[in-house]
N, C-alpha and C positions, 0 to 999 in steps of 0.2 A: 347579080350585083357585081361579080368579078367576071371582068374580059381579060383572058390572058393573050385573044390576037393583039390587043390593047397595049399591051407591056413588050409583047415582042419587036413591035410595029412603029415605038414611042421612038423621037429623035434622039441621039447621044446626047447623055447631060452633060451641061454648060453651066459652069457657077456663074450669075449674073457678078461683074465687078464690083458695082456698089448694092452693100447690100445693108439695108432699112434697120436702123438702131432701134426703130418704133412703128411698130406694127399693129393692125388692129387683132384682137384676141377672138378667134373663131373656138371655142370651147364644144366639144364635141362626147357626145360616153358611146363605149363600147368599140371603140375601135383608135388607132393611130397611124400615123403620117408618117413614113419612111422617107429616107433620099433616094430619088432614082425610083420609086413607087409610084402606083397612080390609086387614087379613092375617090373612088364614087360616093356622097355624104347626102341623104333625103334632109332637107334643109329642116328645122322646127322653126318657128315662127319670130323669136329671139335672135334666128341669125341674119332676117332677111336686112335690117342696115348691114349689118358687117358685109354681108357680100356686095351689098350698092354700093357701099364707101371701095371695094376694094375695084372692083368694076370703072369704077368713076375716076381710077387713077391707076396703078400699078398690077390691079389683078392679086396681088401678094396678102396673104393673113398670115397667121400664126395661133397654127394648129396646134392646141394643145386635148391633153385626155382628162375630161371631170375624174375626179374622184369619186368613188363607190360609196355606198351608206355606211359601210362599215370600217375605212376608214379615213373619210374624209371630215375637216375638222371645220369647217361651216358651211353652209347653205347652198353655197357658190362656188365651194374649193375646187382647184385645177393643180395636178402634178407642176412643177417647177420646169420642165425639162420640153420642150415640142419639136417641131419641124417645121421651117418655114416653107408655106407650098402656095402654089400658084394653080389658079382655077383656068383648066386647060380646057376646060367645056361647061356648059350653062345650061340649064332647060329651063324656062316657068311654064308652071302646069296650068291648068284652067282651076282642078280644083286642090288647088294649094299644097300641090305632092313635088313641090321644084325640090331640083337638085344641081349640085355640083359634080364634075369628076377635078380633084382636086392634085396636082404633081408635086412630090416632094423636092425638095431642093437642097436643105442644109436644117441639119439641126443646132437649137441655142436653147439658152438656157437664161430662166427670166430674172430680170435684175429689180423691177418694179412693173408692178399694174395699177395703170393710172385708171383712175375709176374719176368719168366726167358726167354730168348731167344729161348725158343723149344716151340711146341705145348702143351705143357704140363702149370700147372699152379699147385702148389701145395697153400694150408689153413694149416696156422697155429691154430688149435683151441684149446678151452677148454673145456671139457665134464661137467666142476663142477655144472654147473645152470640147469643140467639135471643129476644132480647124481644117482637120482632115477630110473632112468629106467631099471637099471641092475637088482629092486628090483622084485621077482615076484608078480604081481598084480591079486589080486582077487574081484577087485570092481566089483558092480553090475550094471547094467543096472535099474535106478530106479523101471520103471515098461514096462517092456518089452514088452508087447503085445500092449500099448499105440505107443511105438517108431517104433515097427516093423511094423502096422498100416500106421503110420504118413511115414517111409519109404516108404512105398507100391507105395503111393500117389503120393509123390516124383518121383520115378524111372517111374509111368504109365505116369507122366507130361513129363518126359524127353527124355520119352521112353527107359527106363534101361530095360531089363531083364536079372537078375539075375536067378540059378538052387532056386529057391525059397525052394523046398524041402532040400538042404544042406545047403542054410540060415540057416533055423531052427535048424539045428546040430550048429551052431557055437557058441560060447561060448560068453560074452559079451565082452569081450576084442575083439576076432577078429570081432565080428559084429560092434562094433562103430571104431576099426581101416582101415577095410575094404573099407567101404561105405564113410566114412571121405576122404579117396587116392580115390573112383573110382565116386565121384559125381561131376559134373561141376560146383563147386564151383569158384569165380573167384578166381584171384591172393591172392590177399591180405585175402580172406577168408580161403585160403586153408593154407596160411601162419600163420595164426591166429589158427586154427586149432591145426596144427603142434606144435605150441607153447604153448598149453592148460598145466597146469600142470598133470590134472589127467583124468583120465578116464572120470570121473563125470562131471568133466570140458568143457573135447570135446563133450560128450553128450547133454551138456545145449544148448551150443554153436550152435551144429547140428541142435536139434527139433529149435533154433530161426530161422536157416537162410532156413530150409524145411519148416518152418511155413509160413515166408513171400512170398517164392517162388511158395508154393500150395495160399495162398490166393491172389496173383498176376496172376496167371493162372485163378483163377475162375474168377477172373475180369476181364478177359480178355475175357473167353467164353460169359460170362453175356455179355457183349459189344457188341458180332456178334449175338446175338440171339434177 
């Protein structure tokens, strides 16, 4: 599901100039859309207009994360907050397994969802509480061999494996926006995430919820032994 030649390999992001006050609403569970990210999305059957309409014009949706059972407050609910991303590759399958790889670009924040009589649903947002992301970022990973480490741990609990050798080529931007989209964080963490203001921020954030999750594992193992 995750190519990280893929992220090493991606062009430098470019904020596009004008960017779309109304977008169509691609609603998505278990996962979210970072800037400067790429996601891969197994489409369900609900989103095949949305990616016609966006195909048919711009490419551009607006990625957002359903809400969970537990706390989401109707039928339909979507987190307030997404990532506008652009479908940088396409497949339709023969038997209905089509997917997207989808590039993050800038996150907004929703101001209205217009709900029309088509299968389509466009957001009205605004980019402004995420102004910054167009800016290029060169924060650091505070100390890298501590987090990549504390990573490790993580992914052997989860059973991730990653190309570990082109980890190490990645730069700390796409290392903590990577593993932020590709670790089974729940709902509302991975939404929290999403929302960090900076770099530094997601990264705090990360080593807290890899820390609780390795030391709930070892309690776990200590328990059957």
């Amino acid at each position: 599901m995750f190519t990280w030649r893929e992220m090493l390999e991606k062009p430098s992001f470019i904020l596009p100039k004008d960017l779309p006050s109304r977008i169509p609403l691609l609603d998505i569970s278990g996962a979210v859309l970072l800037p400067r990210g790429q996601l891969p999305v197994t489409l369900e059957k609900h989103h095949a207009p949305v990616i016609q309409k966006a195909l048919g014009s711009d490419r551009l949706v607006g990625v957002v994360q359903k809400r969970t059972d537990e706390i989401k407050t109707s039928d339909d609910s979507f987190f307030q907050a997404g990532c506008l991303g652009r479908i940088s590759a396409f497949s339709e399958a023969e038997k209905g397994q089509d997917f997207v790889i989808l590039t993050g670009i800038t996150r907004f924040r929703v101001i209205n969802c217009i709900d029309k009589e088509t299968d389509v649903r466009d957001l009205e947002v605004t980019y402004e509480p995420f102004s910054f992301d167009g800016i290029e970022h060169r924060e650091k990973v505070e100390n890298r061999e501590d987090f990549l480490e504390l990573v490790r741990g993580y992914c052997h609990l989860h059973d991730i494996n990653p190309n570990w050798e082109e980890v190490l080529k990645a730069n700390d931007d796409t290392l903590v926006t990577s593993f932020a989209m590709m670790c089974p964080f729940n709902a509302s963490e991975r939404q929290a995430l999403l929302e960090m203001p900076t770099l530094k921020d997601r990264e705090k954030m990360m080593i807290a919820l890899m820390e609780i999750a390795c030391l709930k594992g070892t309690e776990q193992r200590n328990r059957f032994h």
